[in-house]
N, C-alpha and C positions, 0 to 999 in steps of 0.2 A: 775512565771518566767519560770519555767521548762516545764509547757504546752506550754508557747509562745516561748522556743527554740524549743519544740517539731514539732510545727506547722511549724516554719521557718522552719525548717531541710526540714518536709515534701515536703512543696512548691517548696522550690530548686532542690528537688529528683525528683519531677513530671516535672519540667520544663525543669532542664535538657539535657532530649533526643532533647527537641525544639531548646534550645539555642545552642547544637553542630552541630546539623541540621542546622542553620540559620547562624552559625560560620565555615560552613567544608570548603567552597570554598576561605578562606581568604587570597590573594596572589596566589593560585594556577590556573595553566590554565589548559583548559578545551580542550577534543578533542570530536567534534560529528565526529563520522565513520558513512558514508553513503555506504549501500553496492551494490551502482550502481555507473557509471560513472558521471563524470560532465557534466551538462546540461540538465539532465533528469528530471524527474517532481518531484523522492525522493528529488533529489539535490537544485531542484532550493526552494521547501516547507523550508530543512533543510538552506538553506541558509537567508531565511527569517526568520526562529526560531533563525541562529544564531543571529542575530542582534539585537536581543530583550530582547534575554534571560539574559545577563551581569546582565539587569536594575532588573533579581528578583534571581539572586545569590549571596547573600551580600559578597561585596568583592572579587568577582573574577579578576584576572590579565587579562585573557583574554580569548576569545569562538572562534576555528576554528573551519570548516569542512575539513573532510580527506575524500577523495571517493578512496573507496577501493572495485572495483568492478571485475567480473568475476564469471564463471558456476551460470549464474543465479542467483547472489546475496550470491550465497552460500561463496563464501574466504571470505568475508567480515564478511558473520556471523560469518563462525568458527575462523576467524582470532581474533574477541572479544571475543570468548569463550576462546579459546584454548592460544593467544599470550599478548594482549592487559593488560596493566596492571590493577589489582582488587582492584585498591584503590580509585575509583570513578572518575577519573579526565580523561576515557574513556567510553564514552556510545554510545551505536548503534541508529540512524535512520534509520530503515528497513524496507525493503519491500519485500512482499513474502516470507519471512520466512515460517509462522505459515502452508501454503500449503508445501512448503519443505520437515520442519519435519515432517506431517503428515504421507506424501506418504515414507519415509525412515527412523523411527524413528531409527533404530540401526546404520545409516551410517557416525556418526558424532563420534569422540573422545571426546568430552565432549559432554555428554545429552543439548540437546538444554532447553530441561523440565526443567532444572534447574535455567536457567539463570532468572537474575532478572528481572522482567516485571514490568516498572515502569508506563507506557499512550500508551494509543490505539487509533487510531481515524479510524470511519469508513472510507469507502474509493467507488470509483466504478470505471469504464472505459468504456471511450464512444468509441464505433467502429464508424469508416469512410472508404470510401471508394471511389478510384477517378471515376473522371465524364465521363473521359473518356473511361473508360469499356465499350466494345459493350454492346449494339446496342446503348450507348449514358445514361448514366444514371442523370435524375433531381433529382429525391425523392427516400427517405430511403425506400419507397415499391418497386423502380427496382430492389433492390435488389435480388429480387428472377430469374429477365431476365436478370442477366449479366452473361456474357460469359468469360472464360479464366481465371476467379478471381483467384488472386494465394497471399494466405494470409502470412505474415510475421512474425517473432518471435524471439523470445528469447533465445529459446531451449526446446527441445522436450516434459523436464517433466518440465517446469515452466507456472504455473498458468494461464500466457496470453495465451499462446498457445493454450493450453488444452481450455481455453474459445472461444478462437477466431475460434477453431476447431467444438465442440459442438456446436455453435449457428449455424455456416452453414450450418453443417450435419440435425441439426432438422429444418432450413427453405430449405429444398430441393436442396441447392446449389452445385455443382459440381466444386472442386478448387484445385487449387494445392498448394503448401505450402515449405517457404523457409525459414528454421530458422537459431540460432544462429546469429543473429547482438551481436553487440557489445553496448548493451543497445539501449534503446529506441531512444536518436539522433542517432544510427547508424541505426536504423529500419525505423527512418525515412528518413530519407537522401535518402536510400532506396528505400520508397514511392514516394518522389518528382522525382524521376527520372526515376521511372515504371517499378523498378525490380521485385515490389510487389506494390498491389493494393488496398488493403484490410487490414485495420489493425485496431488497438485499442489506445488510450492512455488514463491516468489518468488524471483528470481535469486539473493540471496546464496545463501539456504540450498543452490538445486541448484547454484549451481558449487564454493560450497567445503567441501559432504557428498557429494552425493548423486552427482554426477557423479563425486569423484574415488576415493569409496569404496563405491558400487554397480552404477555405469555401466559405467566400466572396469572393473570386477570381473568385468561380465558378468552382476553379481545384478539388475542392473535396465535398462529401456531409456527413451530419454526418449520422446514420443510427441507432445505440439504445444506448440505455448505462445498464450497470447492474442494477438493483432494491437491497437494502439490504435486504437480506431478515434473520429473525430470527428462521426459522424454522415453522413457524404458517403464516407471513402474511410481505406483500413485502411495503417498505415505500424507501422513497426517504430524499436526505439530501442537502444543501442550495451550494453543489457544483455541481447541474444541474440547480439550479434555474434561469430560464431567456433562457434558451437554448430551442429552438425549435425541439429535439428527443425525441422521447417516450423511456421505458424504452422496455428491449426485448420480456418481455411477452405478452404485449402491441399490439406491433407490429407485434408478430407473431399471435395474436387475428385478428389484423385488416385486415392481409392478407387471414388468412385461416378461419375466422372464429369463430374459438375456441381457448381455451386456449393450450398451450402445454401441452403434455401428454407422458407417458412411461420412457424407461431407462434413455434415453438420458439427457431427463426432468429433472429424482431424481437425476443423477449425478451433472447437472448445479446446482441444488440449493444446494448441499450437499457443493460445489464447491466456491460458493455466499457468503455462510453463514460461512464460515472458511477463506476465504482470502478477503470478503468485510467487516468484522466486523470488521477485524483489519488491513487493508492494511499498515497501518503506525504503528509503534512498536518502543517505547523506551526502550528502554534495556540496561543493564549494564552485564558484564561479572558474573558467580554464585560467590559466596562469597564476593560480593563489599559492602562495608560498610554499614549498614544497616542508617548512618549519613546521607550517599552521600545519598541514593535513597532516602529516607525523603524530604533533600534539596530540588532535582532534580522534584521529586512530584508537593514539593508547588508552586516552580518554575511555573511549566507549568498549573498548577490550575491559578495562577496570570496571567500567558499570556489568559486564559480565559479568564479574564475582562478587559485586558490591550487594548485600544482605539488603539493606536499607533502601536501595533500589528497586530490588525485587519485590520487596513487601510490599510499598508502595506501589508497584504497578500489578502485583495482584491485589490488591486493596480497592483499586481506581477502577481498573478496566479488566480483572479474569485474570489473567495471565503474565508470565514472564515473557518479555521480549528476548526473540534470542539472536544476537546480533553478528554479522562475520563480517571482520574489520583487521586485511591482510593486502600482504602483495597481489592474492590470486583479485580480488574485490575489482579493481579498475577494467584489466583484460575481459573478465567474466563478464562483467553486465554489458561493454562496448562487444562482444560476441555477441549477445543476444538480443543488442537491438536492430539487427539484420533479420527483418521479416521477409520468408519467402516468397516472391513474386504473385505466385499463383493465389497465396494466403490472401496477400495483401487486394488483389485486383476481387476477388471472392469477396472482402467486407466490404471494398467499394460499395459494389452493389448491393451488397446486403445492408448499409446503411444509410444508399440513397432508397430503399425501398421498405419502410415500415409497415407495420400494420398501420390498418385503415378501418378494421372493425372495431366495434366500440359498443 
């Protein structure tokens, strides 16, 4: 009799952490903070997650989104470090973070490093550019003959930029450059009217705007997209599949030849490998109940396999998201936001020094 209370004791003890994991969200509503503006490609992903998510949080009353955007996504982060309450029932959809902190780890009042890292999902951005850039642009190889390109942005040290700036500079291109919109609809908005020519988005936004009312139109062409790469070797993910752009190293082979090569080079991939591994980032403020983030975990493990989720986000924005949501999750991304020295003091410069032709 005493071993078989022993045992039951046990069982209960191990299970436990499960059942208050499976029991945290019971009655309580839920806030995703998106730290870009509405209509953007974070916003419109997050708004698809919300709609799903209810069906694997037992018991939740209810799932918004909050878009809490500005400086490049940064209010939003520090506003769930710093203000956001830590009881789980606020967590971030982010983007561009993990470059952020990299390039500024001491400029944040709460250590970013700290916060809770619950799913990452890689991510990439396909550049386009309009058709009608002199002398007349068809295909993603004019790119190297158009004239007066004048690329668009975010803000000077935010990750698009910084990319959209590097890929021209290393395909020979001469551009001028106009940043700070107001998120990505305001970049675009932008673009359709020819204040800027040149710019980048993440797969929602170009398969469910830009391809299907620029592309086809004729008014614009896509031109590469980033490759993920891991440090050793560059692969691709099921949110380019079907689109007719190479990725950029590709392209920059097929024009000149050979593969890319030198500074500019190790800066892109050092660049690649830190803000396309994790372009998307669940997060919860540091000390959030170690219950919630369990939850929230199995959560988005279940929208893995959930049909009805997938549809809808190939429906919405092209593609399946594909999400990894584990022990390894926390460690990984806190590695990776260790930018190396020499990286880091190289985009100094490079992004106190823009172009100036126009």
């Amino acid at each position: 009799m005493l071993k078989m209370f022993l045992r039951t004791a046990v069982l209960l003890l191990l299970a436990s952490p499960v059942l208050a994991a499976d029991d945290f969200y019971k009655d309580k509503r839920v806030i995703i903070l998106v730290n870009y503006a509405a209509g953007g490609p974070t916003d419109i992903e997050a708004r698809v997650l919300m709609r799903h998510l209810p069906n694997h949080l037992p018991g939740v009353r209810s799932v918004i989104v909050q878009n809490m955007d500005g400086a490049g996504g940064i209010t939003g982060t520090n506003y769930l470090g710093e203000v956001a309450p830590k009881d789980g029932t606020v967590f971030g959809y982010l983007t561009g973070t993990a470059f952020q902190y990299a390039m500024k780890p001491q400029s944040r009042r709460v250590d970013y490093i700290d916060y809770t890292f619950i799913a990452y999902q890689p991510g990439t951005s396909i550049y386009f550019m309009r058709s009608d850039i002199k002398p007349g642009l068809k295909s993603a190889m004019d790119v190297v003959k158009g004239q007066n390109i004048i690329s668009g942005g975010l803000g000077a040290d935010n990750a698009k930029d910084i990319l959209l700036r590097l890929t021209l500079d290393m395909l020979g291109v001469k551009f001028g450059y106009v940043t700070a919109y107001k998120g990505s609809a305001g970049a675009r908005i932008a673009f359709q009217n020819g204040e800027v020519n040149f710019y980048s988005e993440s797969p929602p936004s170009y398969r469910s705007v830009i391809e299907p009312q620029l592309v086809k139109k004729g008014e614009a062409v896509g031109v590469f997209f980033d490759p993920n790469y891991d440090g050793e070797k560059f692969s691709t993910t099921s949110q380019t599949a079907g689109l007719d752009i190479l990725p950029f190293h590709e392209l920059y082979q097929k024009i000149n030849g050979k593969l890319p090569e030198g500074e500019l080079w190790e800066v892109y991939k050092t660049i690649i490998a830190l803000n396309g591994a994790m372009q998307r980032l669940i997060v919860m403020p540091p000390g959030a109940p170690k219950e919630a983030a369990a939850a929230v975990e199995a959560a988005i493990n279940r929208l893995n396999n959930d049909k009805a989720y997938g549809e809808d986000a190939l429906k919405t924005f092209g593609f399946i998201p594909e999400w990894t949501a584990d022990a390894s999750v926390a460690p990984k991304v806190r590695k990776t936001l260790v930018l190396p020295t020499k990286t880091r003091d190289f985009l100094e410069q490079y992004i106190a020094n823009p172009p100036k032709n126009r």
